[in-house]
N, C-alpha and C positions, 0 to 999 in steps of 0.2 A: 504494500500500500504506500501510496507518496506520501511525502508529508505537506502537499497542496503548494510547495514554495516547486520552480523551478530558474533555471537562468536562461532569460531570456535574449538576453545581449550574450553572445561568449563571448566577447573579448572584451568585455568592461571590467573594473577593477570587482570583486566580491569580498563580503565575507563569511564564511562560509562553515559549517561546525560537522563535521564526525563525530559521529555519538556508537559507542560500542553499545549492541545487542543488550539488552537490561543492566544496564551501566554496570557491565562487569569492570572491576578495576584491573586491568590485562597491564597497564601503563605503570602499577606500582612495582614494577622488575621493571629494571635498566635494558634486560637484553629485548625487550620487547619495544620500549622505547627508542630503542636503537633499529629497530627495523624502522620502525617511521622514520628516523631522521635519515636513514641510510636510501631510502625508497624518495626522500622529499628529493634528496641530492641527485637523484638517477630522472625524479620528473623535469629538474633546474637543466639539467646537462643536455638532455634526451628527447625530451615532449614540448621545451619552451615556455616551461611553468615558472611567470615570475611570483616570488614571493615576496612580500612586503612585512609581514609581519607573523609569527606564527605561538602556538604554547601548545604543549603535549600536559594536559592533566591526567589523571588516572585511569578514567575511563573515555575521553573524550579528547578531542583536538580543533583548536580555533585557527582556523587561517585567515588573513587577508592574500589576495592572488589574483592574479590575469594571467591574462594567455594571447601571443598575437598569432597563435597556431592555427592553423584553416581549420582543423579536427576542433575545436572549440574548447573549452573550458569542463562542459561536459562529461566528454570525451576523457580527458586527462582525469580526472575527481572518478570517473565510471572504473578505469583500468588500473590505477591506483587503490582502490578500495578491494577490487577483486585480486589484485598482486598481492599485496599486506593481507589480505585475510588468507592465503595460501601459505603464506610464509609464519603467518602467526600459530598457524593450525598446524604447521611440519615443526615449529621451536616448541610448541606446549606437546607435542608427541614425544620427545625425544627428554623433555625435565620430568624430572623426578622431584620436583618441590609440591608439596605438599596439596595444591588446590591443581593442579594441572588436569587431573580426572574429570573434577568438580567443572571446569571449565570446558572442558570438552565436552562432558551431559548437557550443561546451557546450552553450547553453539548447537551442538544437533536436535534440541529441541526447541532453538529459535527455527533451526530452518522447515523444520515440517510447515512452518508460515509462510513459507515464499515459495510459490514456484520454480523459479530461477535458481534457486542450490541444490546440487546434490547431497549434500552431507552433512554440513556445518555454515551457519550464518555467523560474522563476528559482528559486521556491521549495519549498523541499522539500513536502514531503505532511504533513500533523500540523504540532502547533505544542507539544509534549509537556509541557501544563499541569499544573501540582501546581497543587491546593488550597489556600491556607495556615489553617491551621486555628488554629493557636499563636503566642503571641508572640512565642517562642524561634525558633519556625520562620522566621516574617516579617522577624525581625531578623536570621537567619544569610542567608538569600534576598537583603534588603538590601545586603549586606556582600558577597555575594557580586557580583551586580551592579557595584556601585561599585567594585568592586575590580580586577574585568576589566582594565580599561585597564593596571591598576599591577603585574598577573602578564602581561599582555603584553609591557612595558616603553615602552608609549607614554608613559607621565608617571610621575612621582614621587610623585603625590598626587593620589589620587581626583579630588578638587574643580579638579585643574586641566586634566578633562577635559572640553573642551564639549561634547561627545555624550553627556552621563552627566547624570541628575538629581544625581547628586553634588554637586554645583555646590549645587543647592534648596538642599539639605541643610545647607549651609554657611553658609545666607544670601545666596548671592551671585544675583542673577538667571539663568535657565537659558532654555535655548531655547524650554522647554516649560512654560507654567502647568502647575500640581500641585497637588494633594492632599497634603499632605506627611503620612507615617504617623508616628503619636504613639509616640516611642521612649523614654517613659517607662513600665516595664512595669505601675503601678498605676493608669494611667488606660484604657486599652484601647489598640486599634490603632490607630485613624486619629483625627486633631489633628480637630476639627469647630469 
């Protein structure tokens, strides 16, 4: 079932949220975390996925992102979700920590809901994109993002989140090369 949001424009800038299958926490392991960021790097190189801003929470992931790729936005966010959930489903086969079972009953009993899997679902359906049209908008989105971490109460300060382009932001090196968006409101959006 969609979640009623789709993208309309592919190549406008979005933002845009993965939400794991009944907000399993899959993100609280590192090596799982590490397939997203290792997968985001293969969309930046490979697909023409810019990213502007991003956060890996526990069960969920915020991006800001565009694409000036013919195959559209879509496209990229479709084969991505279905890559990472193949990959996620072969690393929790292969651990032996303690909920890996437990997580694999959820994903094949999410998928008897969808058509479209054979075996195991990780990800929700929809990926429920807003457009950002405004600068007001992109900056509050931003903020939002970045901030995840510090209304969860994982850190104290955005920037001292490594799963967070908040890091960029700060100057400090992040996991992920970026696009870093121009946050001064008289020159436009994105720093060129």
């Amino acid at each position: 079932m969609s979640d009623g949001y789709q993208i309309r424009n592919q190549n406008a800038l979005h933002f845009i949220t993965l939400t794991i299958v009944g907000w399993i926490d899959v993100f609280a392991y590192l090596e799982y975390k590490n397939i997203i960021i290792e997968n985001l790097k293969f969309c930046q190189q490979n697909k023409g996925l810019n990213i502007y801003a991003y956060v890996i929470m526990t069960n969920h992931i915020h991006l800001i992102c565009q694409t000036e790729n013919k195959s559209g936005l879509s496209s990229i966010i479709r084969d991505y979700k279905s890559f990472t959930s193949k990959k996620i489903i072969k690393k929790i086969q292969t651990e032996d920590h303690s909920r890996a079972k437990w997580m694999l009953t959820n994903f094949a009993y999410q998928s008897r809901f969808n058509t479209r899997n054979s075996e195991y679902q990780v990800w929700q359906q929809g990926n429920h994109p807003v457009e950002l049209v405004s600068p007001k908008f992109i900056l509050q989105k931003l903020a939002y993002i970045h901030l995840n971490p510090v209304r969860a109460g994982i850190v104290d300060e955005a920037s001292h989140y490594l799963y967070s382009s908040a890091r960029n932001y700060e100057g400090v090196k992040g996991l992920l090369d970026l696009e870093l968006l121009d946050l001064s409101p008289d020159i436009g959006y994105i720093d060129t």
